[in-house]
C-alpha positions as CSV (number, residue, x, y, z in Angstrom):
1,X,-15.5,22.1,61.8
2,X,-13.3,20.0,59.5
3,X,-12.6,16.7,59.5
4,X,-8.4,16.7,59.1
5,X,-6.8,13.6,57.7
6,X,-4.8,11.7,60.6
7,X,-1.0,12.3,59.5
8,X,0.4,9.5,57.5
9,X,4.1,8.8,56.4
10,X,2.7,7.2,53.1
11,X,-0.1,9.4,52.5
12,X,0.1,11.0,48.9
13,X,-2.3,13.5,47.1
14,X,-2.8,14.0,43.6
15,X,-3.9,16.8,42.1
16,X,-5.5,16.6,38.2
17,X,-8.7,15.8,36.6
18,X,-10.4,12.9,37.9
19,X,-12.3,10.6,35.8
20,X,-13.4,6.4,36.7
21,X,-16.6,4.5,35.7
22,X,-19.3,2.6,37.7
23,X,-21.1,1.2,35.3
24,X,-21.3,1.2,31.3
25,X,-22.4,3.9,29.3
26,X,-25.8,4.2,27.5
27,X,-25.3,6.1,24.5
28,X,-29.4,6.5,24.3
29,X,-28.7,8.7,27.4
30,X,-26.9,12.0,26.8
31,X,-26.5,12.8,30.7
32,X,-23.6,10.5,31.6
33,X,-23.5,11.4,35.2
34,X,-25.7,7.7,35.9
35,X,-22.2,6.0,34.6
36,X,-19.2,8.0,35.8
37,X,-17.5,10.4,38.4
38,X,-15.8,13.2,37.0
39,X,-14.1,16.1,38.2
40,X,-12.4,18.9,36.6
41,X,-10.2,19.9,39.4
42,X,-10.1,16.5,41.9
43,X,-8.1,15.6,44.6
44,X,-7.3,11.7,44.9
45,X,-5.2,10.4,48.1
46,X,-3.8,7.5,48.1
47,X,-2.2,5.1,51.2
48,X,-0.5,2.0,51.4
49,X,-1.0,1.3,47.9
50,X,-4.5,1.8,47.8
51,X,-7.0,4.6,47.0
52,X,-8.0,6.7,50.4
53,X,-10.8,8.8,48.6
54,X,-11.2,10.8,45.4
55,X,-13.3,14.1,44.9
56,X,-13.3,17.8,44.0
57,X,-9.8,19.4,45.3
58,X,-12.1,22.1,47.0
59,X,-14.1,19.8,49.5
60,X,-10.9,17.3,50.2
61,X,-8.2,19.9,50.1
62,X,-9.0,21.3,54.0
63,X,-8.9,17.4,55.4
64,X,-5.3,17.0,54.7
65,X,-2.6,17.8,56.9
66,X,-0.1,20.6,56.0
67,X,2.8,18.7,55.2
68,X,1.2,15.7,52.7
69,X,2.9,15.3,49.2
70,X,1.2,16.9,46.5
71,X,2.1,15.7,43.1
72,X,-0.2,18.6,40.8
73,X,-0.8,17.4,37.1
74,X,-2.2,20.7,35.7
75,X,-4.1,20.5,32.1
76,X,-3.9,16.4,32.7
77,X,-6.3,13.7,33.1
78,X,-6.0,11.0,35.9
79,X,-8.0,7.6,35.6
80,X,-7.4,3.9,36.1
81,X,-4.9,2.2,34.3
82,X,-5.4,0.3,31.6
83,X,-6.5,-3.5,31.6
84,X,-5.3,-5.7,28.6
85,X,-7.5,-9.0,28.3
86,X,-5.1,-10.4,26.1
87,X,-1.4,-10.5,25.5
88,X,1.8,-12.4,24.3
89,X,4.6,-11.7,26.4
90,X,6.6,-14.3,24.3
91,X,5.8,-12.6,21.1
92,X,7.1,-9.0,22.1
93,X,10.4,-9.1,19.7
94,X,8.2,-10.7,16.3
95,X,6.1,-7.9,16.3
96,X,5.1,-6.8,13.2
97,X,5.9,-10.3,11.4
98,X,4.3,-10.7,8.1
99,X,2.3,-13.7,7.3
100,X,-0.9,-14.2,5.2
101,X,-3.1,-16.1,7.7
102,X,-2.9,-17.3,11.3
103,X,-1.7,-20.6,11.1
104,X,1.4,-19.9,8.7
105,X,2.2,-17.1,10.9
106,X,2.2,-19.4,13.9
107,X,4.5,-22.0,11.9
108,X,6.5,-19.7,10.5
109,X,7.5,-17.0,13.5
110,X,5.6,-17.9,16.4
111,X,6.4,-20.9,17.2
112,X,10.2,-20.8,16.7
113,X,10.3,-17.5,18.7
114,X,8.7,-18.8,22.1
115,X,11.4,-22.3,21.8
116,X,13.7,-19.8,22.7
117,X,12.0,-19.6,26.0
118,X,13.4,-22.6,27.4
119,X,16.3,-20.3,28.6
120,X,15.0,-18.7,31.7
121,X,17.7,-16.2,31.5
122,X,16.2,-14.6,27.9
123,X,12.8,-15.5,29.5
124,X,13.4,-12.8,32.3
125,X,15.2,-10.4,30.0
126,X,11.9,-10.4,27.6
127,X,9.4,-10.5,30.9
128,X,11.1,-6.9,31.8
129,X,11.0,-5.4,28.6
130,X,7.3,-6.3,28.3
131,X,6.1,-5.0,31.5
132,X,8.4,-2.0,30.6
133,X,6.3,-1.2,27.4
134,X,3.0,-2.3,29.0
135,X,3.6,0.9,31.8
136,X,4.9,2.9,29.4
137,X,1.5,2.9,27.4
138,X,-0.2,3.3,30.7
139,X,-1.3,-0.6,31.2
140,X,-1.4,-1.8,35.0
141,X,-3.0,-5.1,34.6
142,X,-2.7,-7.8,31.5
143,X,-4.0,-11.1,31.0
144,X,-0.7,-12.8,29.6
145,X,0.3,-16.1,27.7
146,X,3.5,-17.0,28.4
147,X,4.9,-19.9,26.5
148,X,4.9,-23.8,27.5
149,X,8.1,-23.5,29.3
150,X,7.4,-23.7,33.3
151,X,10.7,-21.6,33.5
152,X,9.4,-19.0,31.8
153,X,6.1,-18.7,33.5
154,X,7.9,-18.6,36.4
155,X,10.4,-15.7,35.2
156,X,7.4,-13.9,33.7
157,X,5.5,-14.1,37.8
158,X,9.1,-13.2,39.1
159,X,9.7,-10.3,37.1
160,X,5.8,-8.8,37.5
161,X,6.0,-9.9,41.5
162,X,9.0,-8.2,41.9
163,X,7.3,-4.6,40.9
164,X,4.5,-5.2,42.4
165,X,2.3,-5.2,40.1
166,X,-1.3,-7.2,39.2
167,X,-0.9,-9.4,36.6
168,X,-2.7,-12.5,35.3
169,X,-0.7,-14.9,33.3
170,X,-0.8,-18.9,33.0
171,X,1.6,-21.5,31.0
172,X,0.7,-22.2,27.6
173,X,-0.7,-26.0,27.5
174,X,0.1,-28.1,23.6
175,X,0.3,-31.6,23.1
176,X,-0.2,-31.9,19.8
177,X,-0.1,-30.0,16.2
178,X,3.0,-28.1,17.1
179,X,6.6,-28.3,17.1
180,X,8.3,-31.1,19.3
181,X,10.5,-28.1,21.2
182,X,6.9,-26.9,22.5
183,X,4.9,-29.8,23.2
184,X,4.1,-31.3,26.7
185,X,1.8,-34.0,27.6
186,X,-1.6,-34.2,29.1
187,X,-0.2,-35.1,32.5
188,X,3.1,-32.9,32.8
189,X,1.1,-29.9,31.4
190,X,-1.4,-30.2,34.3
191,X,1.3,-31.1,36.7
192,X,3.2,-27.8,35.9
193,X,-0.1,-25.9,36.0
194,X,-0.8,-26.9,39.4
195,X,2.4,-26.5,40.4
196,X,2.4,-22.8,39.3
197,X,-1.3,-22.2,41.0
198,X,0.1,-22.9,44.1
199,X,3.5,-21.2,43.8
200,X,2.0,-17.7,42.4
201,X,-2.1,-17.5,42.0
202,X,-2.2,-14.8,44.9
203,X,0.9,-14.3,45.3
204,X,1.1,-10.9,46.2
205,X,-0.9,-9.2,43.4
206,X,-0.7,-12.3,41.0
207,X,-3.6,-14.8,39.9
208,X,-3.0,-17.7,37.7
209,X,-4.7,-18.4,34.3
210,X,-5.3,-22.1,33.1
211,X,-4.0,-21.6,29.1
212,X,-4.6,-23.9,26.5
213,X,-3.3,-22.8,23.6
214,X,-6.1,-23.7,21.2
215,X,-8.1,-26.3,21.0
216,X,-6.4,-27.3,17.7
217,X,-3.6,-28.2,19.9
218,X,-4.5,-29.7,22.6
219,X,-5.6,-33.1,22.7
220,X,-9.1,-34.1,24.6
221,X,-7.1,-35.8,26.9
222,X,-5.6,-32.4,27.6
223,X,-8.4,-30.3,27.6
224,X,-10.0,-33.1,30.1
225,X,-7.5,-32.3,32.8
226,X,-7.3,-29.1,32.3
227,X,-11.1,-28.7,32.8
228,X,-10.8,-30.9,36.1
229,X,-8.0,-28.5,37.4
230,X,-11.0,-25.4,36.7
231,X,-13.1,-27.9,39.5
232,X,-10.2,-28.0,41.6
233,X,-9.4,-24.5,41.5
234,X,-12.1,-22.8,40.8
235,X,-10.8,-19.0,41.4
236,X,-8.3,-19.2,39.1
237,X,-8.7,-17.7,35.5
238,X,-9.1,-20.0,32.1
239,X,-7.8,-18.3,28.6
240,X,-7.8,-19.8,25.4
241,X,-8.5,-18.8,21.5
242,X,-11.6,-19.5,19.9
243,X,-13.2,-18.7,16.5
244,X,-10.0,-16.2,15.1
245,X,-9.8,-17.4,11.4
246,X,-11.9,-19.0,9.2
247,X,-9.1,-21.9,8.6
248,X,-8.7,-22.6,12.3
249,X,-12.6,-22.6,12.6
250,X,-12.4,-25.8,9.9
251,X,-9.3,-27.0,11.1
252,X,-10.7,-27.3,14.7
253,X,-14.2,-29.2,13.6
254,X,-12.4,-31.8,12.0
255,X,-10.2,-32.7,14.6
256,X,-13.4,-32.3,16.9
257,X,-16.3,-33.5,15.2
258,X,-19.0,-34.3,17.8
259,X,-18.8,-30.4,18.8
260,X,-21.6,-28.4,18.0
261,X,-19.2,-25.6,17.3
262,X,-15.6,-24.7,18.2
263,X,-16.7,-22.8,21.2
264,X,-18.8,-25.6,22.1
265,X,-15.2,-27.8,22.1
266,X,-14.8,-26.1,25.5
267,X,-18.2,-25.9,27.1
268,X,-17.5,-29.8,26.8
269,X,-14.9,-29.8,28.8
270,X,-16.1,-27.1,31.7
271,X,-13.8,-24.5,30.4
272,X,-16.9,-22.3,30.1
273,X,-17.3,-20.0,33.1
274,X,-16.7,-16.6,35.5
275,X,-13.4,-15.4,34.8
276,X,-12.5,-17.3,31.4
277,X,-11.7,-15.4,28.8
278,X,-11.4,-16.3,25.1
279,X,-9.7,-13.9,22.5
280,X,-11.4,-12.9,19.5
281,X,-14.2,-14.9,19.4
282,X,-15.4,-13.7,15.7
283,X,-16.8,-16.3,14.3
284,X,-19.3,-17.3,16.7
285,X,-23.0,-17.9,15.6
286,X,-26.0,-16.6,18.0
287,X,-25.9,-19.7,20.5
288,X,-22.5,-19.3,20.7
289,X,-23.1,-16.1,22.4
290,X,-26.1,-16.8,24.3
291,X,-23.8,-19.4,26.1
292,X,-20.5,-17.2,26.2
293,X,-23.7,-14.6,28.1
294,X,-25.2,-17.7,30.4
295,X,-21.7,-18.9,31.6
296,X,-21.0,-15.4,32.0
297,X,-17.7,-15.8,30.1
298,X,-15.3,-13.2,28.1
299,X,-14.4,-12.1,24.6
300,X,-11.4,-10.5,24.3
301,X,-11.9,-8.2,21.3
302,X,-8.5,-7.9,19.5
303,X,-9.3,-5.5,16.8
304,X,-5.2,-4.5,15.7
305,X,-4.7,-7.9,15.7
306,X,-7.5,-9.2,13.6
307,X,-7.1,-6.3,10.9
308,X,-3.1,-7.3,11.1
309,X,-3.9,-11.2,9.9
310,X,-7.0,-10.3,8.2
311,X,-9.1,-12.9,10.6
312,X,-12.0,-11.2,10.3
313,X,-14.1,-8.1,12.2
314,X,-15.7,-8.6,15.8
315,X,-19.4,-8.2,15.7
316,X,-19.7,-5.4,18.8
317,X,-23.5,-5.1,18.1
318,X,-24.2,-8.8,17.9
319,X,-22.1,-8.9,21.7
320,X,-24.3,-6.2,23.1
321,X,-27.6,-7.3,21.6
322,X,-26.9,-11.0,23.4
323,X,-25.5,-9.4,26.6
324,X,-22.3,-10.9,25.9
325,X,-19.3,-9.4,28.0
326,X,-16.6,-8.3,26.2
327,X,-13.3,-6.4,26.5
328,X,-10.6,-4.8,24.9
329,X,-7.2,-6.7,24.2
330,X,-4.1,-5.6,22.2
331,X,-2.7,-9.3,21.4
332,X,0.5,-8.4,20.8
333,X,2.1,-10.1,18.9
334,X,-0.1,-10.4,16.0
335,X,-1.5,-6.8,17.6
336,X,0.6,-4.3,15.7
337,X,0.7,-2.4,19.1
338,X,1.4,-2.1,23.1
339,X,-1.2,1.0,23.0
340,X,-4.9,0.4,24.7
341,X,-5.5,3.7,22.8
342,X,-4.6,3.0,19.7
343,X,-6.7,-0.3,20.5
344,X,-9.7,2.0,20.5
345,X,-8.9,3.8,17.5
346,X,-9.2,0.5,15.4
347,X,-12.1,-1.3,17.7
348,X,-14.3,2.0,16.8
349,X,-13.4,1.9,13.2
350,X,-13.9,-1.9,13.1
351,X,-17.7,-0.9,14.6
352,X,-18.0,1.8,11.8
353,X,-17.5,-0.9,9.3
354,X,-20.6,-2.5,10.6
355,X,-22.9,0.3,11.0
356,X,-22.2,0.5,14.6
357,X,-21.2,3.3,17.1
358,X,-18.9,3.2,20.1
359,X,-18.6,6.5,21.6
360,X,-15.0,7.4,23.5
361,X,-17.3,6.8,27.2
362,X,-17.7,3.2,26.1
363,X,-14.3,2.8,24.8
364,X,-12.5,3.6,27.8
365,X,-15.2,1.9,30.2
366,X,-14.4,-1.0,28.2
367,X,-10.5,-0.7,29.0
368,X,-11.3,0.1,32.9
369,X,-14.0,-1.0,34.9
370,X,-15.6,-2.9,32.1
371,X,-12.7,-5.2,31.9
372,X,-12.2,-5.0,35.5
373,X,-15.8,-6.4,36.2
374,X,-15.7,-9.1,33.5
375,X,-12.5,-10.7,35.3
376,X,-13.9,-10.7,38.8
377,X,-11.9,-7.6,39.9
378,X,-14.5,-5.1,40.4
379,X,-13.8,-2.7,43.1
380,X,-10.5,-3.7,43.1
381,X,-8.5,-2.1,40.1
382,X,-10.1,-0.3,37.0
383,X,-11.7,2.7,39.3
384,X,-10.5,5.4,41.5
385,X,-13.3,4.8,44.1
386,X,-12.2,4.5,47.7
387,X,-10.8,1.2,48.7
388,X,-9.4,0.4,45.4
389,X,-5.7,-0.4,44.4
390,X,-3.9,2.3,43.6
391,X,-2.8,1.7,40.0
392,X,-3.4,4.8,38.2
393,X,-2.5,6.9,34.9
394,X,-2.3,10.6,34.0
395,X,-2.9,11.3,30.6
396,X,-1.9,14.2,28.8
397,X,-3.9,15.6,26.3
398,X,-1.4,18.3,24.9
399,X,1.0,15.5,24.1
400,X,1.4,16.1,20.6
401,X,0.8,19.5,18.8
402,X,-2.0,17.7,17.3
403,X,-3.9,16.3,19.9
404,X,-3.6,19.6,21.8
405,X,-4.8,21.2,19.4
406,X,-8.3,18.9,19.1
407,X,-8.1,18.9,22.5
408,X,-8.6,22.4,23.1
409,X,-11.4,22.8,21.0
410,X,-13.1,19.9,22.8
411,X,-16.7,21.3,24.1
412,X,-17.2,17.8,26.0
413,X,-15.5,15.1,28.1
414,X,-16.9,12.9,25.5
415,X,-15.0,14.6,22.6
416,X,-11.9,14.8,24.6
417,X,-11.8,11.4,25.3
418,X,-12.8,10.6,21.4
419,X,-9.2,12.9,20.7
420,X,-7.2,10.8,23.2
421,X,-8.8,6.9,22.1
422,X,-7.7,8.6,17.9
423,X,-5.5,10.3,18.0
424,X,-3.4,9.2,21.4
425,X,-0.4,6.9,21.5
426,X,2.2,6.2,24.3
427,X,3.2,9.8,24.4
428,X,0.0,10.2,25.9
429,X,0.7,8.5,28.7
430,X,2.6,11.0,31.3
431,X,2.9,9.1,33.6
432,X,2.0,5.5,35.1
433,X,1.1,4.3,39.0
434,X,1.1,0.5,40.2
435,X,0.0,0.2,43.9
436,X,0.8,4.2,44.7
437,X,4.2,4.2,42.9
438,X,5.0,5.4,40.2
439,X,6.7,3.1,37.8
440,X,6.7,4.9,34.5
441,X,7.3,8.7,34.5
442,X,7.5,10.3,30.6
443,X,10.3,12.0,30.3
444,X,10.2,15.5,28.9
């Protein structure tokens, strides 16, 4: 006898290739069935915005009831939506700004972009044009710096509330070492901090994320209430930069020079923990890492963006040897692109350069449930496994005359997915799901 589906106005089936992680790939172990479910011809159903189940088409097709949409994605690919560990939503119109280093290009674009953030007005029209381009390339979930405007932060929450869609995005916090247009105070940055915690982090699908710029400019007094707001609040997320450039790795021990490092700035000031991630994290020595791996906090790995400003290369062996999490992060702007895929494509090259292989398995893991697990959102987005949110993409290997043609000569999911993280772009992308809906659809 079989077990038929109750009927359901919001019920919706999706037909397609299925693929999601549970765990990272080993690449010492050919079989990859230990790490992932796959399925050439699955069947995922999805109700009130969250996953129902997922499986082969011919073992769920008989439990639904006659009249259930069917959306069919025939030669396509459907997995979880990307998950960015660390963007700019300020920065989206100076992409592709040319500077030699990190600081001129903060002095000389950055900085006088984001003042114009004190408008709310052009705040909201830049928060919709970034979460437009973010679906577009297929990402569901970001970890986004807004500027040091409350207003903005605000818009930015508005904007992403509005769509319904998970975000995780905090105030940027200076007080010193930058222009007077950006600069708060210890006390007023910390005031509007809390004030946004309890206005958005969950919120509907929104969490907060304590953001200090940089330890360069932030004060100690600063960073001291910042780290008492992580005791107060202790779910909500911490981001920061640490260890990007050379010159900001000097410039931060001298203006902090009873830390044993610049990571270490922040371990003395409790902004080492679950849930706090720090972008780029280069130059870090082995006890850096060891202590990012025993606080169980995050690199974001920016590879477009550290090639773009020539800041260095992130050492992926070094992070796995220590059993340091890491995840993959586009940093636009100084990331020359919106594209988790094309993220890939120069994090595996950046490997390459150091003797180091990242297969595609790893690559995507690393943009799905790996990124999902290192913020504390395991089970919740970054799979397709029963229970989850829905927030889903098809990709589209025959996308470009190209890639369809590597694509068809692909004897492996492995080398498939290797096609889509080089070759792939935003045409890739077919189509985009937040919650069950679809909010990005590629047109034709």
């Amino acid at each position: 006898m079989t077990n038929t589906l109750p009927p359901s106005s919001d019920l919706h089936a999706f037909r397609g290739s299925l693929l999601y992680f549970h765990q990272q790939p080993d690449a010492n172990i050919p079989d990859h069935q230990h790490c992932l479910n796959y399925h050439a011809d699955g069947l995922l159903l999805v109700e009130n915005g969250k996953i129902l189940a997922c499986g082969d088409y011919s073992a769920l097709k008989e439990s639904l009831q006659p009249h259930t949409p069917l959306t069919q994605f025939h030669n396509k690919l459907i997995m979880p939506g990307f998950i960015d560990s660390h963007i700019h939503f300020p920065q989206t119109e100076m992409i592709a700004s040319p500077a030699p280093d990190l600081l001129p290009w903060l002095e000389n674009y950055t900085f006088p972009t984001e003042k114009r953030f004190a408008d709310p007005i052009h705040a909201a029209e830049i928060s919709e044009f970034f979460l437009d381009e973010l679906l577009r390339n297929g990402t569901t979930t970001a970890m986004v710096y807004c500027t040091s405007h409350k207003e903005a932060t605000d818009a930015f929450f508005e904007a992403s509330h509005r769509r319904n869609l998970r975000m995780i995005a905090g105030k940027v916090l200076m007080d010193r070492n930058c222009p007077d247009y950006l600069q708060d105070t210890a006390e007023s940055g910390a005031v509007d901090s809390e004030a946004l915690i309890q206005r958005w982090h969950g919120t509907g699908r929104q969490l907060y994320a304590l953001t200090p710029r940089f330890a360069p400019t932030s004060t100690p007094e600063q960073l001291g209430r910042c780290g008492e707001l992580a005791k107060a609040y202790t779910d909500v997320y911490i981001q920061s930069h640490v260890a990007e450039s050379q010159a900001e790795v000097k410039w931060a021990a001298e203006l902090f020079p009873n830390s044993r490092s610049y990571l270490d700035i922040y371990d003395q000031y409790c902004l080492l923990r679950p849930k706090a991630v720090y972008g780029h994290c280069i130059w870090l020595d082995d006890t850096d890492r060891g202590r990012m791996r025993d606080t169980q906090s995050v690199a974001a790995h920016c590879p477009t963006s550290n090639l773009f400003l020539g800041s260095g290369l992130f050492d992926v062996a070094a992070a796995e040897k220590s059993h340091m999490r890491y995840a993959l992060a586009t940093d636009v702007g100084a990331g020359t692109s919106f594209s988790l895929l094309r993220t890939m494509d120069e994090a595996y090259k950046v490997a390459r350069l150091q003797q180091y292989y990242l297969p595609a398995l790893q690559l995507f893991y690393h943009c799905t449930a790996g990124a999902a697990d290192a913020l504390g959102l395991a089970g919740k987005i970054g799979t397709l496994a029963a229970g989850a949110e829905a927030d889903f993409i098809v990709l589209d290997p025959n996308s470009t005359p190209l890639l369809a043609r590597r694509s068809t000569a692909a004897n492996s999911l492995e080398e498939l997915l290797f096609a889509l993280a080089l070759l792939g772009d935003d045409r890739c992308i077919h189509a985009t799901y937040a919650a069950g809906a679809c909010v990005h659809q590629r047109e034709e």
